[in-house]
N, C-alpha and C positions, 0 to 999 in steps of 0.2 A: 172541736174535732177536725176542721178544717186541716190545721199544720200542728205537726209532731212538738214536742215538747220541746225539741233542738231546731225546731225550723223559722224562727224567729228572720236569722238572715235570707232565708230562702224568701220569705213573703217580702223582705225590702225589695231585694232583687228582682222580686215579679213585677213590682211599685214600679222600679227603675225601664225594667225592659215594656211593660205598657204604655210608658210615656214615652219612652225614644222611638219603639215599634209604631205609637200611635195605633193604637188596637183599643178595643172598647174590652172593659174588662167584663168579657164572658167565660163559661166554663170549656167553652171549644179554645179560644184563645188562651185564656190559661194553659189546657193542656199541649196546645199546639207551644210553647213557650219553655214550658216544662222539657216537655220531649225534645227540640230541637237547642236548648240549651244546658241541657241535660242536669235539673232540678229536684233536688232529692228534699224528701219530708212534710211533701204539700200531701196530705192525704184525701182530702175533699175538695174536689177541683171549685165545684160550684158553690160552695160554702165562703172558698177563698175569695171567688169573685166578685159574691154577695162584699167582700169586708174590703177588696182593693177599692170596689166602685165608692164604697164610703168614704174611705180614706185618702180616696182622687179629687171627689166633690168638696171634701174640706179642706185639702190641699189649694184646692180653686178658691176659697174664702180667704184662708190664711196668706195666698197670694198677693189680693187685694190688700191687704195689711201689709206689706214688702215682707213677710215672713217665708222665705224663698229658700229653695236649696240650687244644685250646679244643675241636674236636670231640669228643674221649672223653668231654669233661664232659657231653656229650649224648647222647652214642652208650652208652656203659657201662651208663648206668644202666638204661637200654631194656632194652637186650642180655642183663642180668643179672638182670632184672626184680626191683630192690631194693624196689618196692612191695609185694611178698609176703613179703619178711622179716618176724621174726614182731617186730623193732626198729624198723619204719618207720612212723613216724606222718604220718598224710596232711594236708593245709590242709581248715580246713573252706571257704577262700575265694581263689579263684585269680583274677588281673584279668590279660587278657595284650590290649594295645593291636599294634595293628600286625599282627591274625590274619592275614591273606590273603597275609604273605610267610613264615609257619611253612611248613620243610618238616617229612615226614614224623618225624626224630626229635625234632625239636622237638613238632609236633602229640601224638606219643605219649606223651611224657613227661610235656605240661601235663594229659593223660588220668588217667596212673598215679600222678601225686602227689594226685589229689582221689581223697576217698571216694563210690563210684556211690550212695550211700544217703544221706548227708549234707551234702555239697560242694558246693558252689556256683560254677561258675566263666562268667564274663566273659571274652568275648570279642569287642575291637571292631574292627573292619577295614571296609575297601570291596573287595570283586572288581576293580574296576575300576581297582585301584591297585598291584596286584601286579608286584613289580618286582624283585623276591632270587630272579630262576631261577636266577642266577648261583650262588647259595651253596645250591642245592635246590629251593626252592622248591619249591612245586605251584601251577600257575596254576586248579585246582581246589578248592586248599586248604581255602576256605571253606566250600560245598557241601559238603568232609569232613568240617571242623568240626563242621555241622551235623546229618550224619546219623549220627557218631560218637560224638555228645555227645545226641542224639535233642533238638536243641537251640530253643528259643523264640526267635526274631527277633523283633527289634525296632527301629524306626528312629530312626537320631538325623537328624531333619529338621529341627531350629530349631537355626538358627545362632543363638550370641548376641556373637561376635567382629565382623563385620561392619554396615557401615551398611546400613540398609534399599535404598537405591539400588543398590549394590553387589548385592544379593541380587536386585532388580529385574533384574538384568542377566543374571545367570545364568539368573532364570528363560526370560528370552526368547532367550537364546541354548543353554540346553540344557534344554528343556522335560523332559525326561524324568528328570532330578534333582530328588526329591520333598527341596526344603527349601525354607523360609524364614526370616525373620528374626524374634528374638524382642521384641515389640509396646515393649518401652521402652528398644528401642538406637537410637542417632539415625539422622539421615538417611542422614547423609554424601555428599559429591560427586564427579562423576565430571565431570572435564575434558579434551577433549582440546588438547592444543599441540604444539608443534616443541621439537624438542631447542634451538634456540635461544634460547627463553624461558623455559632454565629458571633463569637469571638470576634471573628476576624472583619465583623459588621456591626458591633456594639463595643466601640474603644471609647474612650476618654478622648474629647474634642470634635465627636461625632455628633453630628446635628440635623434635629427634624427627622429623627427616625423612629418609627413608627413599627410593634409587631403585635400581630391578631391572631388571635387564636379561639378555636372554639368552643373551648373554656377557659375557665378565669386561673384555678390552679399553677397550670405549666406558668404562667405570667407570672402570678405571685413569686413561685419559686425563682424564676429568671430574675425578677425586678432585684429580689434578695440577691443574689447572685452580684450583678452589677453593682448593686449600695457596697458590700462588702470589700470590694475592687475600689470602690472610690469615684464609681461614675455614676454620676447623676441619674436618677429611672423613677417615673412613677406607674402605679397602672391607673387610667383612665378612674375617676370615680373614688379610688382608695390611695390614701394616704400612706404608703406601706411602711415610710421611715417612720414616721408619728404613731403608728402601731406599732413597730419596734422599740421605740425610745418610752413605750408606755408599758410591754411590757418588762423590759428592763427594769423602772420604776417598781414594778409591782415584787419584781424580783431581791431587789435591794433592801428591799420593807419583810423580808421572812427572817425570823429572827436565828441570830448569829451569823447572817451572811456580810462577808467582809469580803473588800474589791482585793 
């Protein structure tokens, strides 16, 4: 009676976010888990917990055996605190990019492999970018970083990817992002036009051009566009000529069509 007859994934997923949260599986935590990641079909919270906790302890056996999944490789080591083995030797140098979507057994693990006396670890992220609630996350994360690690800030405020114009722009549309751009990257230009002239920015012998958009469609259609002309285009990820030339294929196989 615990989980609905369809909630099968729902119980994986509570499996998943107890180990990465590192939460003991109770019925307050369940539902604190439910609720804030918003968990449908678990109908008895403490019944569930009753069956996570089972299903956690024999996770920890089957461990022992290497019968492991991608979360135990995070979870276990926590859990078992292998950094106190008197066999573990720690980094003297940790660099972990991407800090502000660590959740909690990530964050503790990049803790327990450095030595607090010797170790050195790197950690670069923005708060404002936090976006892995889905997989744990802490949308605090950073701030725990910080006072976990009793940690020294530092800002990376000089772009050296973009044109100075470019970085002109963001200063006057988000003043409160302390960056700019580093003194011998070029200008670069910022244009605006219609989708209709981009013609005249997408020819044949055109190179290393690049167009985003914030869906995939309008691409698709352009990329066709361009094949069609004779100039080279793909979009990122999709094959659009190979999808063409397949279904062509499919087309040619209906019976009586002739080229």
């Amino acid at each position: 009676g615990a989980i609905a007859s369809n909630g099968e994934p729902s119980f994986i997923k509570i499996l998943d976010l107890l180990r990465l949260t590192l939460k003991e599986p109770t019925a307050e935590n369940i539902n604190d888990i439910i609720d804030h990641f918003q968990i449908e079909n678990i109908t008895d919270s403490r019944a569930c917990a009753i069956a996570a906790g089972k299903v956690l302890e024999q996770g920890k056996i089957l461990g022992r055996q290497k019968n492991i999944d991608f979360t135990d490789q995070i979870w276990l080591p926590v859990v078992w605190e292998v950094h106190k083995k008197p066999w573990f030797m720690p980094f003297r140098l940790t660099m972990i990019d991407e800090a502000q979507d660590l959740n909690a057994a990530q964050l503790q693990l990049s803790i327990n492999i450095c030595n607090p006396k010797n170790s050195i670890g790197v950690y670069v992220g923005d708060p404002f970018q936090s976006v892995f609630g889905f997989s744990g996350a802490d949308c605090d994360s950073w701030s725990k970083i910080v006072k976990a690690n009793n940690a020294i800030e530092m800002p990376l405020s000089v772009c050296y990817r973009c044109g100075k114009e470019h970085i002109k722009l963001v200063n006057e549309l988000f003043p409160d992002i302390p960056i700019k751009a580093y003194e011998d990257n070029h200008d670069g230009e910022i244009i605006q036009i219609k989708e209709d002239d981009l013609d005249k920015y997408l020819y044949k012998g055109a190179r290393n051009i690049m167009v985003i958009a914030r869906k995939t469609a309008p691409l698709v259609s352009q990329c066709i566009k361009l094949i069609s002309r004779g100039i080279p285009a793909q979009v990122k990820g999709r094959d659009i000529g190979q999808t063409l030339v397949r279904e062509v294929e499919v087309i040619t196989k209906i019976q009586g069509f002739t080229w």
